[in-house]
N, C-alpha and C positions, 0 to 999 in steps of 0.2 A: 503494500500500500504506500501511500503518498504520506510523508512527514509533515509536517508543521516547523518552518522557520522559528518559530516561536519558541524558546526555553520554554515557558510558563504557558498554562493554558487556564484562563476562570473557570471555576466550579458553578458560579454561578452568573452568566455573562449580564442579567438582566436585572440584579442586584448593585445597588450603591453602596463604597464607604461614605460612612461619615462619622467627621468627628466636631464635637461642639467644645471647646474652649471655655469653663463654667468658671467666675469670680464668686468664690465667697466664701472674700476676706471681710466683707460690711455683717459677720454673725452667722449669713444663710447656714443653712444645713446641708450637707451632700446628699445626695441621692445613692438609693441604691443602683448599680451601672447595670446589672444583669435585669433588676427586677423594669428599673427603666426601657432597658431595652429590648422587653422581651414583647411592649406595643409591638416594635416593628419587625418581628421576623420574618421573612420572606420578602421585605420590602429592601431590607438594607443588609450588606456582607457582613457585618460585625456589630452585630446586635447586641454582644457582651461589653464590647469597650467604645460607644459609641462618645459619653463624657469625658472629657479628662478636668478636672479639676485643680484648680490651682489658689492660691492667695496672693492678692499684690502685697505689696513692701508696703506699709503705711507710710505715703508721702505727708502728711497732715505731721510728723515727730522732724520733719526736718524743719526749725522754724527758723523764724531771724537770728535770733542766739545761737543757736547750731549755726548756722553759715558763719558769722560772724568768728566764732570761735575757732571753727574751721579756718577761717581766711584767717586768723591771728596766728594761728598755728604755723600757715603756710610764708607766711611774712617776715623776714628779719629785725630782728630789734635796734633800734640805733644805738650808740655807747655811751650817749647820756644818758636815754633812756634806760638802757640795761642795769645801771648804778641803782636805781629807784624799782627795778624790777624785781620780785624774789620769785627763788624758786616753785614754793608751793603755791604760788599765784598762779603761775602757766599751768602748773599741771593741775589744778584745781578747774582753770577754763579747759585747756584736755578734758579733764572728765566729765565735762558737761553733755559731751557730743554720746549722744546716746548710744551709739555701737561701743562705746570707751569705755558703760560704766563697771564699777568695780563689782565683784561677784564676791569674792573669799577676805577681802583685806577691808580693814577699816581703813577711810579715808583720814582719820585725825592721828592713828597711829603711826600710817606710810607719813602723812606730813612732819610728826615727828622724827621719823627714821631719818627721809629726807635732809633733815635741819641737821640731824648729827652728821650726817654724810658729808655736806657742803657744809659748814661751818667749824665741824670741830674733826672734820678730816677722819672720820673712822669707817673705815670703807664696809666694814662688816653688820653695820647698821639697819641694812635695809633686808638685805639674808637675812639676818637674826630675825626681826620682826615680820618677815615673811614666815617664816619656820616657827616661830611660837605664834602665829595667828594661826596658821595650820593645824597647829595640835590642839589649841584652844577648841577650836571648828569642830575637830573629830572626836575631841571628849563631851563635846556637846550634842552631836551626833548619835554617839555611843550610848549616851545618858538618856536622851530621847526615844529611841531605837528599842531599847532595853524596857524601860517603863513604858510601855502603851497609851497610859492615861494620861500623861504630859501632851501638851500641844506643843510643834515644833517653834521655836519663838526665832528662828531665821530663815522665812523664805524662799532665801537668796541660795541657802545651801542646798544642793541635791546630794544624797551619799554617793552617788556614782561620780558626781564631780570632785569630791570629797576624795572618793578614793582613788581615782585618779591623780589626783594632786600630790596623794601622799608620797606616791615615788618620787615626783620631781621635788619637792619639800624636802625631804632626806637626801637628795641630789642636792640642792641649795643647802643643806647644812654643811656636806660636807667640802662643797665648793668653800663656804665663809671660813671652816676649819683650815684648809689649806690654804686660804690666803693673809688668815690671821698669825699663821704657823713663819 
């Protein structure tokens, strides 16, 4: 018999894809994809994955303060200005930018770490207090975890991130050891 040029031949030639592009990130609910698309069988080739679903980036969190900060960030400081600038000031508009913010560390402790770092030259300042906010974290964790009836009183913490950290934490200790040494 006669071949077909064709690699590929349709199962069903008189059947359409289609796919719909669904937003909802404003709350909506997803739909079920099969139960959805089981309207159209025989009408369409892919009746199971007919949705795909997705969320936008909330552009509504980028505000003027966000850019602003952002273009501070991105800008050089002059050298008069730099005299009256302090450290914890920049990194304090840094953390405004909401992809920045802090997750494991207090911001009042890092600004103190900070200050010892650049003022009184101790390089191991900011390790340290990385590493006991760490442990702080995970005996809070632990304490929580263990009692049931306690409510978690930091949000912010997941134990999976938690325990992820912990290696690099013990990695940061022993980096501050060796550069203390």
């Amino acid at each position: 018999g006669m071949t077909s040029p064709l690699r590929y031949t349709l199962k069903n030639p008189d059947e359409v894809l289609v796919r719909i592009k669904v937003d909802h990130s404003n709350g909506f609910l997803s739909l079920n994809n099969q139960r959805f698309g089981a309207r159209f069988v025989g009408d369409v080739a892919n009746p199971s994955d007919i949705l795909l679903f997705h969320r936008r980036k909330d552009i509504k969190q980028a505000t003027q303060q966000t850019r602003a900060a952002q273009k501070m960030m991105q800008t050089p400081i002059a050298p008069e200005e730099l005299e009256q600038t302090h450290m914890e000031d920049i990194v304090k508009e840094f953390l405004t930018l909401p992809e920045q913010k802090l997750k494991l560390l207090n911001e009042t402790r890092l600004s103190e770490a900070m200050e010892e770092f650049v003022d009184k030259s101790l390089t191991g300042s900011i390790n340290e207090m990385a590493f006991a906010q760490l442990k702080q974290r995970q005996k809070k964790l632990h304490t929580t975890h263990t009692a049931s009836t306690d409510i978690d009183t930091e949000p912010n913490v997941e134990p999976e991130a938690a325990s992820k950290s912990k290696s690099r934490g013990s990695t940061l200790a022993r980096q501050s050891n060796v550069a203390s040494t």
